[in-house]
ROMIGU-577170 format. One record per residue (C-alpha): residue number from 1; residue in one letter; x, y negated, z. Coordinates in steps of 0.5 Angstrom, whole numbers, always signed. Layout:
REM residues N
(NUM; A; (X; Y; Z))
...
***
This chain:
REM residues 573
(1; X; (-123; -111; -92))
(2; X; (-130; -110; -89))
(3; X; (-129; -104; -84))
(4; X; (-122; -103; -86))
(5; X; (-118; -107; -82))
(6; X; (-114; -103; -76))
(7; X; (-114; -108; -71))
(8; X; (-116; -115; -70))
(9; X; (-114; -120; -63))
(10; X; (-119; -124; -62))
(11; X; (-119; -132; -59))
(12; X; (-113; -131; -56))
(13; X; (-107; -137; -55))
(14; X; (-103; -136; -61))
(15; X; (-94; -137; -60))
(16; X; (-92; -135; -67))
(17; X; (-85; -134; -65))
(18; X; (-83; -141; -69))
(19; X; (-82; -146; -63))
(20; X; (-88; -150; -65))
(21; X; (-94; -151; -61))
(22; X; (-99; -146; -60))
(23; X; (-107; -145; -63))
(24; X; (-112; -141; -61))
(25; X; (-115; -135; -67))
(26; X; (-115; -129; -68))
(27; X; (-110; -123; -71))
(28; X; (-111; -118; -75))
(29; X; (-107; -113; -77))
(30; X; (-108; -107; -83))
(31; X; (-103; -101; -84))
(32; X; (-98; -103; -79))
(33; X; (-98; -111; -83))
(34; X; (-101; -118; -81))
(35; X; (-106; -120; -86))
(36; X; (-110; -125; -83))
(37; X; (-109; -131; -78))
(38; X; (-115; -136; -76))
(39; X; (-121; -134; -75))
(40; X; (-123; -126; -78))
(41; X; (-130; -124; -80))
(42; X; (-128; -117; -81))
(43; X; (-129; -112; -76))
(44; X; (-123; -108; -74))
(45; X; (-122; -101; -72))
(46; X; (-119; -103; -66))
(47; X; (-121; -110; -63))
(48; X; (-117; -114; -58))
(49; X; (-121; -119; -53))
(50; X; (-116; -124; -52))
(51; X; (-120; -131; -50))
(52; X; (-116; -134; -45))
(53; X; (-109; -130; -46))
(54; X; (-103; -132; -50))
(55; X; (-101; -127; -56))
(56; X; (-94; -126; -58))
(57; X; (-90; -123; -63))
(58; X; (-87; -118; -60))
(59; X; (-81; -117; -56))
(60; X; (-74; -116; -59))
(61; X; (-68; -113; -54))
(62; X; (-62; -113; -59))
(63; X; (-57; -111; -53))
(64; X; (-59; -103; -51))
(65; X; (-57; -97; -50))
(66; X; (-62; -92; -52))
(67; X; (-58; -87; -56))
(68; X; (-59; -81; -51))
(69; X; (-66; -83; -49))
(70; X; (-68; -84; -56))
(71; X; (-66; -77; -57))
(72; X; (-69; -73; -52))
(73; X; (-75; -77; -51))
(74; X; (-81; -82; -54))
(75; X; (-82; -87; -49))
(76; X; (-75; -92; -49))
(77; X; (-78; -95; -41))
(78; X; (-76; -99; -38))
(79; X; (-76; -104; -44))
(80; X; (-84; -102; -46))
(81; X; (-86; -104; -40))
(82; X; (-84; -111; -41))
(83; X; (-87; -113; -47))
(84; X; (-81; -110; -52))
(85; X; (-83; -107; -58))
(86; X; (-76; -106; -62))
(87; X; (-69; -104; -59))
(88; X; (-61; -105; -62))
(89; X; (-58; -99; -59))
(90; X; (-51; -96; -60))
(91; X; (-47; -104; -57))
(92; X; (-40; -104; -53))
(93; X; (-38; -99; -58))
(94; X; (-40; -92; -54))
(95; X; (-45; -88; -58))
(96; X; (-46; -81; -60))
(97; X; (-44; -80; -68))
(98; X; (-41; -79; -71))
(99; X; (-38; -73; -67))
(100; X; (-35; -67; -69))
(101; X; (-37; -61; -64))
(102; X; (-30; -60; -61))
(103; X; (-31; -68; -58))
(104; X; (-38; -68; -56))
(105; X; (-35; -68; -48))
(106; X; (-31; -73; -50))
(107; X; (-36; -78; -51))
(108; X; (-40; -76; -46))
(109; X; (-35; -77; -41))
(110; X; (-33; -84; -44))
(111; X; (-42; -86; -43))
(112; X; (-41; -83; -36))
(113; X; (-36; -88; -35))
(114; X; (-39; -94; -39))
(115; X; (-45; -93; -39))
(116; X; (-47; -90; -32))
(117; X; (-51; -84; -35))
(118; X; (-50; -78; -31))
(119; X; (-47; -72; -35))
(120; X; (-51; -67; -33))
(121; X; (-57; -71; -37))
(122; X; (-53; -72; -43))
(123; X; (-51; -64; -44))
(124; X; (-57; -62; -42))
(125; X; (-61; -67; -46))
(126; X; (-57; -68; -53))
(127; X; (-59; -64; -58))
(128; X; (-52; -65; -62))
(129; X; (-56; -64; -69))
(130; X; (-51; -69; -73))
(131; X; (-44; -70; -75))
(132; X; (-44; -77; -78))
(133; X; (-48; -82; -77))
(134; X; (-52; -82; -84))
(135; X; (-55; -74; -80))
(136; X; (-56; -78; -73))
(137; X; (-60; -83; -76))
(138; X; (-64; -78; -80))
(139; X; (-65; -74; -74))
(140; X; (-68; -80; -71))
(141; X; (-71; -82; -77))
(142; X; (-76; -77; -76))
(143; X; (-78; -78; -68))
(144; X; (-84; -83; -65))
(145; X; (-83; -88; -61))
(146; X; (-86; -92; -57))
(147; X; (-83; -98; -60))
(148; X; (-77; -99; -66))
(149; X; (-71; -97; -65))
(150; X; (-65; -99; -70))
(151; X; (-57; -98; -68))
(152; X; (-50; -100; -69))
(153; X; (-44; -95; -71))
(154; X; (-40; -95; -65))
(155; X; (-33; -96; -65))
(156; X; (-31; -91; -60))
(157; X; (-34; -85; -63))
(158; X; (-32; -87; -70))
(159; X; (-25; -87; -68))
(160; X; (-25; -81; -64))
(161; X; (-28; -77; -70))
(162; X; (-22; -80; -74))
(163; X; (-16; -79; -70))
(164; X; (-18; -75; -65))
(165; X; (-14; -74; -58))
(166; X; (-8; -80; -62))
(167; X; (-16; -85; -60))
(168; X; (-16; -83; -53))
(169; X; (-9; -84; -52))
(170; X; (-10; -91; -56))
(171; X; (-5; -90; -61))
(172; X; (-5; -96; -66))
(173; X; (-9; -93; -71))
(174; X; (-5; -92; -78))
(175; X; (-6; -95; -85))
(176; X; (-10; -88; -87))
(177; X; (-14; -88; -81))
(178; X; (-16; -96; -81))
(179; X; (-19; -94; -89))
(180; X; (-23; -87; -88))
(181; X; (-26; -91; -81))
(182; X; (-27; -96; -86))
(183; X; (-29; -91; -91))
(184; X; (-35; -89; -86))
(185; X; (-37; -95; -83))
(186; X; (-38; -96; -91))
(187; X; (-43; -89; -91))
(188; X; (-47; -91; -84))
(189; X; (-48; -99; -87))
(190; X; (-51; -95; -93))
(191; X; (-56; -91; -89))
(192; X; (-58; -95; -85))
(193; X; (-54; -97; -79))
(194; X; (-55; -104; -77))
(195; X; (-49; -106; -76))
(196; X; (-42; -104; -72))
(197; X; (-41; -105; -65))
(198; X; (-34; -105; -61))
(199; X; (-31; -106; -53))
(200; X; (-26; -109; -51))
(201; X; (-27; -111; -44))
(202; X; (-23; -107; -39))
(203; X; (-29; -105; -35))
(204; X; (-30; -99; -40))
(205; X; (-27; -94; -38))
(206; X; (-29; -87; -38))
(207; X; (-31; -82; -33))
(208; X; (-24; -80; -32))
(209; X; (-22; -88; -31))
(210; X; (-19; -88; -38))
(211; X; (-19; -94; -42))
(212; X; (-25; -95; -48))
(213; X; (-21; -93; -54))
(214; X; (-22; -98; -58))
(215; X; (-20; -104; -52))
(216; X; (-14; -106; -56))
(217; X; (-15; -104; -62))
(218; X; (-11; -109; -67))
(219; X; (-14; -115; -72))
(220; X; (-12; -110; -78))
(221; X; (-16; -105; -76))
(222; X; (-23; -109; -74))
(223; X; (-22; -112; -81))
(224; X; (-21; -106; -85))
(225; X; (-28; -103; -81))
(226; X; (-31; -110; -83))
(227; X; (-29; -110; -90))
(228; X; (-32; -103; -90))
(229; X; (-39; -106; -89))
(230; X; (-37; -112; -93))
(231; X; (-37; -107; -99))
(232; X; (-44; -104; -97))
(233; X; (-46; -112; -97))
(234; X; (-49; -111; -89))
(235; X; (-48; -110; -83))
(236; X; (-47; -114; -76))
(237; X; (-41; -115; -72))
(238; X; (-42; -114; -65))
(239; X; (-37; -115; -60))
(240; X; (-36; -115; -52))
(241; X; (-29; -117; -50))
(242; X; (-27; -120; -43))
(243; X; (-24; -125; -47))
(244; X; (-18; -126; -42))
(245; X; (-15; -130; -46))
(246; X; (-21; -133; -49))
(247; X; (-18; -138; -54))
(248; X; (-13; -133; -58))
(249; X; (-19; -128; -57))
(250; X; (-25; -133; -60))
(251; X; (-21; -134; -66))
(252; X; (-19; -126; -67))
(253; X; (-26; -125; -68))
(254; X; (-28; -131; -72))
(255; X; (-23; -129; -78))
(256; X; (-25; -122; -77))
(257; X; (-32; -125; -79))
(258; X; (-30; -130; -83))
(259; X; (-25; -126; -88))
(260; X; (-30; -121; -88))
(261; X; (-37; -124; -89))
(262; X; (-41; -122; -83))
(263; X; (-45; -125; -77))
(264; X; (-43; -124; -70))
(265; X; (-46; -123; -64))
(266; X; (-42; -122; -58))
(267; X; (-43; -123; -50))
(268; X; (-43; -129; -46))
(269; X; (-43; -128; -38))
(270; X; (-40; -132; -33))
(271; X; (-34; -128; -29))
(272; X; (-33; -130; -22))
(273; X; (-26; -129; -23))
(274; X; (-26; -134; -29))
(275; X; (-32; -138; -27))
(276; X; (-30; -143; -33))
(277; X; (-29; -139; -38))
(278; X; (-35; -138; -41))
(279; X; (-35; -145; -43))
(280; X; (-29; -145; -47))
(281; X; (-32; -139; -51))
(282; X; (-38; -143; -52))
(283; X; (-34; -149; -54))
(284; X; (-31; -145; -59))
(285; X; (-38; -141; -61))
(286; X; (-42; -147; -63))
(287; X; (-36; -151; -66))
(288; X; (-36; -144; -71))
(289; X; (-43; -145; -72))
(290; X; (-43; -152; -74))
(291; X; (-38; -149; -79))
(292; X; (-42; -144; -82))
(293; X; (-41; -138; -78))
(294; X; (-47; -134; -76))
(295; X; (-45; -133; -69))
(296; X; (-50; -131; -64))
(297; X; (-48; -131; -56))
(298; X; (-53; -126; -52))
(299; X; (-54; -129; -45))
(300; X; (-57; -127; -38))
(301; X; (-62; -131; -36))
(302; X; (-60; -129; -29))
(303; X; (-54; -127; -24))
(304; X; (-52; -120; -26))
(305; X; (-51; -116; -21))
(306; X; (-52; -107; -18))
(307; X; (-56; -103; -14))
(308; X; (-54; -99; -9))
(309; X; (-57; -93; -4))
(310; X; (-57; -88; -2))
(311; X; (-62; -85; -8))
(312; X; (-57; -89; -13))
(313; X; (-51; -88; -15))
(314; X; (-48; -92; -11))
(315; X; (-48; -94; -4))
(316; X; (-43; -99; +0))
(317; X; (-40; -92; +3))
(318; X; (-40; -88; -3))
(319; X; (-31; -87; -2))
(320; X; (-31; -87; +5))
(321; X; (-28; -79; +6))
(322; X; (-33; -77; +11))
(323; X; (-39; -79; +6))
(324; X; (-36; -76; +1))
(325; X; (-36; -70; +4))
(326; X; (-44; -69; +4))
(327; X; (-45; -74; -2))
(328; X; (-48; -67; -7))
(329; X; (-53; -66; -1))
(330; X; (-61; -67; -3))
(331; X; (-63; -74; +0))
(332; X; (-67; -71; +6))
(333; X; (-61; -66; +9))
(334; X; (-56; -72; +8))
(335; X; (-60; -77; +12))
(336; X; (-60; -72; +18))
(337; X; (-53; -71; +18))
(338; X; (-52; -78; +17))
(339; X; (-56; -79; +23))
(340; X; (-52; -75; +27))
(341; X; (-48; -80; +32))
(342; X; (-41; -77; +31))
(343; X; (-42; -78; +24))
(344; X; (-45; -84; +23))
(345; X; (-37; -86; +28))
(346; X; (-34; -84; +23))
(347; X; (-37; -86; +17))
(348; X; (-38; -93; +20))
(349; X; (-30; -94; +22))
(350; X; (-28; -91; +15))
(351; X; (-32; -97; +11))
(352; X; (-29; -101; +7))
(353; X; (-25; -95; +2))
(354; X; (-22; -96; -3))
(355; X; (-22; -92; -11))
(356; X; (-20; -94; -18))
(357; X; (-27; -95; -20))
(358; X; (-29; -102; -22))
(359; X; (-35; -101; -17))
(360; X; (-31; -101; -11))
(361; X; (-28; -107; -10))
(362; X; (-36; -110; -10))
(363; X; (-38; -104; -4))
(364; X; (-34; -108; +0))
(365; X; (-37; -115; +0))
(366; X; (-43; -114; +5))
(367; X; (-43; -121; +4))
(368; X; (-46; -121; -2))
(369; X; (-51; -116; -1))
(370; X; (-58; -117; -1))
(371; X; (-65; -112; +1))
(372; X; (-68; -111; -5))
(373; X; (-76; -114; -3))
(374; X; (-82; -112; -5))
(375; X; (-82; -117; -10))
(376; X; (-75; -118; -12))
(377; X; (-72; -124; -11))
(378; X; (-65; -125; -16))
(379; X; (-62; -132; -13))
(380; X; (-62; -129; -6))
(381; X; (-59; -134; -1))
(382; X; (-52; -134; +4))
(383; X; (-58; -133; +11))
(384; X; (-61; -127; +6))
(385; X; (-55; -123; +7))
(386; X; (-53; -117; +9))
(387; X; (-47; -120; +14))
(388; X; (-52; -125; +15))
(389; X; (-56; -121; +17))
(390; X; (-51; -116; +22))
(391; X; (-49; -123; +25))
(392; X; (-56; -124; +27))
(393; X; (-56; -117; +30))
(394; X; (-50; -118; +34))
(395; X; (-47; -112; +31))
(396; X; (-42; -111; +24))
(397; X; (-43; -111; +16))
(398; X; (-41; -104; +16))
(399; X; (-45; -102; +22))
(400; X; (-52; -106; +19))
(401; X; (-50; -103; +13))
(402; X; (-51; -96; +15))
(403; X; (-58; -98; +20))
(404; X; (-61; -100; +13))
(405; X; (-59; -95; +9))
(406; X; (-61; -90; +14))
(407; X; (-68; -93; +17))
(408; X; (-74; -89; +14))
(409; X; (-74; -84; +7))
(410; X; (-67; -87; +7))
(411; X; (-70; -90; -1))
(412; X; (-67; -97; +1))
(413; X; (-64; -101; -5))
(414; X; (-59; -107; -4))
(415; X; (-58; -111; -9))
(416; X; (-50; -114; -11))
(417; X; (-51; -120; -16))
(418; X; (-43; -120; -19))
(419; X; (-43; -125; -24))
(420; X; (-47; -131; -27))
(421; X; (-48; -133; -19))
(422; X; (-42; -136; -18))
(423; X; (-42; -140; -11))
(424; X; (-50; -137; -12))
(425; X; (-51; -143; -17))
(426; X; (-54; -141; -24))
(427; X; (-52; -148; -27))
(428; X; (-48; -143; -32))
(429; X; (-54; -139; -33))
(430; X; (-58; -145; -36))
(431; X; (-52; -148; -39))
(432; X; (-52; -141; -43))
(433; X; (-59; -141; -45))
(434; X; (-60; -148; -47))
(435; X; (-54; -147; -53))
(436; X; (-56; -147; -60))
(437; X; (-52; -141; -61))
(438; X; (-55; -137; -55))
(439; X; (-61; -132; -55))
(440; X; (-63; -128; -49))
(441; X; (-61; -121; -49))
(442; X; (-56; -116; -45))
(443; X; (-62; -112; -42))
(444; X; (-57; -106; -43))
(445; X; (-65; -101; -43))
(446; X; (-62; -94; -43))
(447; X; (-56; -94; -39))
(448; X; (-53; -96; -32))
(449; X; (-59; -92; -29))
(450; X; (-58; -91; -22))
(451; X; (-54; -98; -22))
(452; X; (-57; -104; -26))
(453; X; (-65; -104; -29))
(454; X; (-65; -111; -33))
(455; X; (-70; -108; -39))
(456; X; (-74; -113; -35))
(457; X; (-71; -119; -38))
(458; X; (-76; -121; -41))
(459; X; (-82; -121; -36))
(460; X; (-76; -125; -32))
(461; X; (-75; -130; -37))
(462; X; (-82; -133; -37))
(463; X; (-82; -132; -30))
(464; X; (-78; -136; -28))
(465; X; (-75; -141; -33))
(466; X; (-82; -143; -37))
(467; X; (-87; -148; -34))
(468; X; (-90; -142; -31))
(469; X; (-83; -143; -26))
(470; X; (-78; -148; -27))
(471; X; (-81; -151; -33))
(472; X; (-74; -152; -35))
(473; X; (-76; -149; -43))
(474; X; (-82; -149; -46))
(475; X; (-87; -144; -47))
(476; X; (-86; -144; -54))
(477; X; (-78; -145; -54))
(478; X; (-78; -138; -49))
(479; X; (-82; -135; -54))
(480; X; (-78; -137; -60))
(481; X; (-72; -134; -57))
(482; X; (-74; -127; -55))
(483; X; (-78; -126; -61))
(484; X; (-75; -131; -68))
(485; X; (-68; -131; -65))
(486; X; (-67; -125; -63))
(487; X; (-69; -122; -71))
(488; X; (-65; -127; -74))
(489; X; (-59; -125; -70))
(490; X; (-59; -118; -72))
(491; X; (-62; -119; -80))
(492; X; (-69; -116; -78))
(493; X; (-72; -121; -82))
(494; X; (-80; -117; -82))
(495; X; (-81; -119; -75))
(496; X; (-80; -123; -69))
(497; X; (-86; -128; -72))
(498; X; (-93; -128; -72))
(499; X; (-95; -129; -80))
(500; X; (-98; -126; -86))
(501; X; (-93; -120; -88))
(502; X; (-90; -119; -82))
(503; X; (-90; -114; -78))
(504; X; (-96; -113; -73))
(505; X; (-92; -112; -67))
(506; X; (-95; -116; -62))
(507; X; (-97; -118; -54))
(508; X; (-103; -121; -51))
(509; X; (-101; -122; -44))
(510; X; (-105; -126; -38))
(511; X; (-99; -132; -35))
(512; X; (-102; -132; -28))
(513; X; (-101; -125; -27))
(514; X; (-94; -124; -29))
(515; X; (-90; -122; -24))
(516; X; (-84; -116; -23))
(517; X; (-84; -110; -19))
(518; X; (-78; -108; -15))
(519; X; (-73; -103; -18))
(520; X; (-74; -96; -16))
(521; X; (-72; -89; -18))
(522; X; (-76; -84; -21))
(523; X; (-74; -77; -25))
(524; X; (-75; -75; -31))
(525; X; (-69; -75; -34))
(526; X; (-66; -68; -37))
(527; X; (-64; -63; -32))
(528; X; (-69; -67; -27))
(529; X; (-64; -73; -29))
(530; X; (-66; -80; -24))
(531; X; (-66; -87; -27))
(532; X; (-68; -94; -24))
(533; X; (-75; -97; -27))
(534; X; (-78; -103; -26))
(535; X; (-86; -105; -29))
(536; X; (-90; -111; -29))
(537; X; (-97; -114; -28))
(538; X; (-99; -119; -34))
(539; X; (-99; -115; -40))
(540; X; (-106; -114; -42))
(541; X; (-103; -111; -48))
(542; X; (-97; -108; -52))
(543; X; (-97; -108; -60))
(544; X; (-92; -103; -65))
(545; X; (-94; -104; -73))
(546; X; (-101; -105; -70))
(547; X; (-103; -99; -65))
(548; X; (-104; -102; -58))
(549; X; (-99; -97; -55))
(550; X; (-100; -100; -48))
(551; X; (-106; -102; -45))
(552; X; (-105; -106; -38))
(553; X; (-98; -102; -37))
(554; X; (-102; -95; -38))
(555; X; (-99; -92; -44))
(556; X; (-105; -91; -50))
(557; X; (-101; -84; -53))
(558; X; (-100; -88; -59))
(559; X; (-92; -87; -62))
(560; X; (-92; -92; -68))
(561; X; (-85; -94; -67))
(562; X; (-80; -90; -72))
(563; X; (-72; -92; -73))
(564; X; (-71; -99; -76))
(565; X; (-65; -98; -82))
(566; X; (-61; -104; -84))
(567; X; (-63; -107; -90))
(568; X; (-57; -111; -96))
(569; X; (-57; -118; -93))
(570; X; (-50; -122; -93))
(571; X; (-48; -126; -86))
(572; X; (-51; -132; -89))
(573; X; (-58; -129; -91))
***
């Protein structure tokens, strides 16, 4: 092996993803491969000094919507900002295969509206090479990136390919229906699909407000979509549902998983509206589990909440009719305008407004709203709040509102925390992540880009709950779960630990230096298209198949990373 080894670590602490205590020794990695753990002798081409840094396997981001961005572009940030070296994308059931070309407006118009993506960027940046989902995967197949990528089979786009205008209705799918989407759920598993993904929250809505078309799709119809992926001998479920009636909910998707034979991962959140539901589908999922079912929850591990301004998305007065009048001006026309007395009035006086948008209700809670710091704050405290702040000021929430937002370049973020942050508590959160049957997850990479940027999840999990912040989970039980855990519940079984013949996909990362930027927009979407980003100090270095990728949060050029197929396993593998 002398001179033939591509990369060795060396002297670093090594967390190998099992939960057990760490040592030091070097690593080296040859053809993508681990092939010596201990003490190396060899040289490698590429060497790593890692006395007095810890190295981790690479970080796995399980929920993520990178299926647009993967086409168009070979770096999926912000999730490679912060340690992760594999993405699953295509949950909640939105996606763009299969897709006959008469419905690519539909599914653009359906992420616009789930997913937060602008149109614009999905019809200036889509390449719509594919039809099924077997060719988008092999489109896929042959880009680089700057990590792996894997994909779900989205429900959305699979019954609309079938039933066209009849799945936008949301008519009740027919038995022939059910069997060609079952018939083609079979083909994706096939060729590599991960697994099958739906939505039935609610909250999804496309553009036009319409319902997700698979938000109330029959027992009848999942459970012949899975028996498709029965058949193929692979596949997992994913599931996000709002769970409003948590009991019957929960035991639909178990038979759906049990009479088919398939792991489930699904999203477990704390609503505001509901504060103690989430308990009851926790009860519900670890009683599974002790019964044999593979289930994974994927939690948060911190409030959930949007970013609004004038240079996102959203902001506090996006319905009010004044504004919306001079909402398509470049940034720097609309704050002159905005900073006329006569139309600061008017606006001022029409906030709150009203609109059918799931944001609006959020908009109108100034209560709720914090400036988003240098160093961002996600446990803000009542006294730190915009209305806390006006009555300082002796003046209204709307009023401080509209001083805030127009001060300076008029780049001002506030941050909304909705849920898991009820009574700003995060009890729940820890309850969350402490179950067996949770793992760390819902960074949503790729979409929500003017709205939500927490691909930063992992950076925050070792932040804030390791000793190197709450001490509430060890270093080793965090590493564990956003590496060993987060594999196994997606059935990728060559990652997500350091040992000999597993993948060389690794991080070296300095503790003390750890820390998160603020969110902030930059532009280089298609059609000049903006996104929130967020980077981070502490990664000293960012392995994929082992090629260093990123060096101090500069990337290095190198593109190792390659879609990830499925492989035959049953959900008891």
């Amino acid at each position: 092996m002398a001179n033939q080894i591509d990369l060795v670590i060396r002297g670093g602490t090594i967390y190998d993803g099992s939960g057990g205590e760490p040592f030091v020794g070097d690593i080296a990695v040859d053809k993508g491969v681990i092939v010596k753990i201990g003490q190396v002798a060899e040289r490698g081409r590429e060497e790593i000094d890692a006395s007095g840094l810890i190295v981790t396997p690479g970080f796995l981001d399980i929920h993520t919507h990178y299926d647009g961005q993967a086409t168009w572009s070979n770096r999926l940030a912000p999730s490679s900002n912060h340690g992760v070296t594999t993405v699953v994308m295509g949950n909640c059931g939105v996606g763009f295969a299969p897709c006959r070309p008469q419905d690519h407006q539909k599914l653009v118009e359906l992420m616009e509206g789930v997913e937060d993506i602008p149109g614009i960027v999905m019809t200036e940046g889509l390449p719509w090479t594919w039809e099924g989902f077997p060719s988008y995967l092999n489109f896929l197949d042959g880009r680089q990136f700057d990590m792996d990528v894997a994909g779900y089979l989205p429900h959305a786009a699979l019954r609309v390919y079938v039933m066209g205008d009849r799945a936008v209705k949301r008519e009740d799918a027919t038995d022939a229906d059910i069997a060609e989407m079952a018939r083609l759920t079979e083909e994706a598993m096939k060729a590599g699909a991960l697994g099958f993904a739906t939505s039935r929250s609610i909250n999804h809505k496309s553009i036009k407000g319409e319902l997700i078309v698979s938000y109330s799709a029959s027992e009848k119809e999942l459970v012949g979509i899975a028996n498709g992926m029965k058949r193929a001998g692979r596949g997992v479920l994913q599931f996000i549902s709002d769970f409003e009636r948590p009991e019957e909910e929960f035991a639909m998707l178990r038979r759906v998983a049990e009479q088919t034979d398939r792991r489930v991962t699904f999203s477990l959140i704390q609503m505001p509206q509901a504060p103690n539901r989430w308990r009851t589908i926790l009860d519900a999922a670890e009683k599974a589990k002790k019964e044999g079912l593979p289930i994974t929850a994927q939690v948060c591990g911190r409030p959930i909440g949007v970013y609004v301004g004038l240079e996102l998305g959203t902001n506090p007065f996006s319905f009010c009719p004044s504004y919306h009048a001079i909402a398509e001006l470049p940034l720097a026309e609309r704050l002159k305008v905005m900073r006329d007395p006569a139309l600061r009035q008017k606006i001022v006086s029409e906030y709150p407004a009203d609109s059918w948008q799931p944001i609006a209700g959020v908009l109108k809670m100034p209560e709720h709203m914090y400036q988003v710091a240098e160093k961002p704050k996600y446990e803000p405290t009542a006294d730190e709040s915009i209305a806390a702040q006006a009555a300082r000021h002796g003046v209204s929430p709307a009023e401080h509102l509209y001083n805030v937002l127009t001060e300076g370049d008029g780049k001002t973020v506030l941050y909304i925390p909705i849920v898991n942050y009820v009574g700003r508590k995060i009890d729940a959160v820890e309850a969350m992540m402490r179950s067996p049957v949770t793992v760390p997850g819902l960074g949503d990479g790729g979409a929500h880009y003017t709205s939500i940027c927490d691909a930063s999840l992992p950076t925050y999990n070792l932040m804030r709950w390791t000793s190197e912040g709450s001490g509430k989970f060890t270093l080793p039980a965090m590493v564990r779960a956003l590496t060993a855990d987060c594999a196994e519940a997606v059935e990728l079984k060559d990652r997500g630990r350091i040992a000999v013949g597993l993948r060389g996909d690794l991080n070296v990362i300095d503790l003390k230096r750890l820390s998160l930027g603020a969110p902030h927009m930059v532009h280089d979407l298609p059609a000049g298209g903006g996104r929130l980003e967020q980077t981070a100090t502490g990664y000293v270095a960012t392995v994929v198949a082992g090629q260093a990728t990123y060096r101090n949060g500069k990337a290095t050029g190198a593109l190792p990373g390659r879609l990830v197929r499925g492989s035959r396993t049953g959900a008891s593998a």
